[in-house]
Structure formats: C-alpha cells, structure tokens
C-alpha positions in Angstrom: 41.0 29.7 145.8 38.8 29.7 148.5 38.6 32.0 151.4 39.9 31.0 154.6 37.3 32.1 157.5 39.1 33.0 160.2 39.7 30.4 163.5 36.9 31.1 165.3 34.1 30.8 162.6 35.7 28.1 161.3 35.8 26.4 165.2 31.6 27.2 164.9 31.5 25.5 161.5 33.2 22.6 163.1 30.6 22.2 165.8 27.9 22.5 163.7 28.9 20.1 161.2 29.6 17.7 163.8 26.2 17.6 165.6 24.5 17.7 162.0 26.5 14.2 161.2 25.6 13.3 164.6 21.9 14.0 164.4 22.0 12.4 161.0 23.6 9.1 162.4 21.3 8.2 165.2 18.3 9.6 163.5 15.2 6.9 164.3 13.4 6.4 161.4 10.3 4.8 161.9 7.8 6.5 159.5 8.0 7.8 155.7 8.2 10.9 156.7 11.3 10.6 159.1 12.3 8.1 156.6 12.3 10.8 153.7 14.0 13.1 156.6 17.1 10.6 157.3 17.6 10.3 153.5 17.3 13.4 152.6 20.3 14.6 154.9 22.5 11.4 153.6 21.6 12.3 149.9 20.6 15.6 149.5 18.8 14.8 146.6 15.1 14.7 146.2 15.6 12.2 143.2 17.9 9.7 145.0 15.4 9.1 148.2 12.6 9.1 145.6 14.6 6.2 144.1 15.8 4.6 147.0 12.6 4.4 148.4 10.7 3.2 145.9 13.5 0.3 145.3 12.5 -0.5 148.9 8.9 -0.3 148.7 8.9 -2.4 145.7 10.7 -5.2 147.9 7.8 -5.1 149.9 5.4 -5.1 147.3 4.1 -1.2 148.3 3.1 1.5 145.7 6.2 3.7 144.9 5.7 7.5 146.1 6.3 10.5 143.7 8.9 12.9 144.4 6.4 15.7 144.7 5.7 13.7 148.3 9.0 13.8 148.9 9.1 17.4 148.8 6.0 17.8 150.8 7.4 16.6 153.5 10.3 18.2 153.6 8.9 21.1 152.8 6.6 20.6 156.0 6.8 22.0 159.3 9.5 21.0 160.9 9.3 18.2 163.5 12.6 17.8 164.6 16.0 19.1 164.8 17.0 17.3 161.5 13.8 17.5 159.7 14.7 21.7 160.6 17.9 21.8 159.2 17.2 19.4 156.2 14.8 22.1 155.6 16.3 25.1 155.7 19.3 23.3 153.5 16.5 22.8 150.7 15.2 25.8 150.9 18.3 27.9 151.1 19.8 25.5 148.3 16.1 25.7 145.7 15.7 29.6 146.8 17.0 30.9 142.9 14.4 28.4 141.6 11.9 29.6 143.5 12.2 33.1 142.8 12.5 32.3 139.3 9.3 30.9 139.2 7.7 33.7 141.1 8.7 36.0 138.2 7.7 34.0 135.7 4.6 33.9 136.8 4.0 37.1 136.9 4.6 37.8 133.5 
C-alpha cells in the first residue's frame, strides 16, 4: 500500500497538479516546438507525439520528424512554464537511463 503524505503535502500536491493540467489545457501551440511541448505533457511519451505528429504531418503532405527531434526539444532550454516542467518530468523520469549510459561508456 502506498504511503499516505500527510494533509498539508498532499494540499501542495493538489495545487500543483492543478496548475500543471491547467497550463497544459490552455497551452498555445503554434510552432513544433510548443507543439512537441503540449503533447508531450498530454502523452508523456516521446513515441506517441513522434506518431501523432507525423500522422498529422502526413495529412499535410510534410516530411515526418524523428523522435531524436522530439527529444531535442524537449531536452532544450526551457521556454516556458510547461516546456520547464515537461522537462524536468523527462529528465527526472530517463535519469537511470542516463546514468547507465554514462557507465557504460566508461568501460
């Protein structure tokens, strides 16, 4: 079972949670990049906004991206609020990954 946090933290969780969906919802996406962004924070997954994308782009007869651009621009400097928290959610969520990596490649 999980642990219960106690009221308070859970009161900040709340709040937090709530201006994330609300930043998510009203989000204006107008480029790929804040496109990437908005999907990204509905998805989580750098696969599904890879797909959904390029099932758009295909509609409108555009080359498809790669998901390495996808996590460019994520990866990126933050540009806004969202784009920041999207951010440190992929980071914080591929951190084992990434240290893996870096000891492997020092072997």
């Amino acid at each position: 079972m999980k642990r219960l946090p106690t009221v308070s933290k859970a009161k900040k969780e709340i709040e937090f949670l709530q201006e994330y969906v609300f930043l998510a919802e009203t989000y204006q996406a107008v480029s790929l990049q804040e496109q990437i962004i908005q999907l990204y924070a509905f998805t989580g997954s750098i696969q599904k906004v890879t797909e959904q994308l390029n099932a758009e782009r295909a509609q409108e007869k555009l080359l498809p991206i790669d998901a390495k651009v996808v996590t460019q621009v994520i990866q990126s400097r933050p540009m806004d609020p969202l784009h920041k928290l999207v951010r440190t959610n992929y980071l914080n969520k591929t951190r084992p990954a990434r240290q893996l990596s870096k000891m492997y490649a020092k072997w």
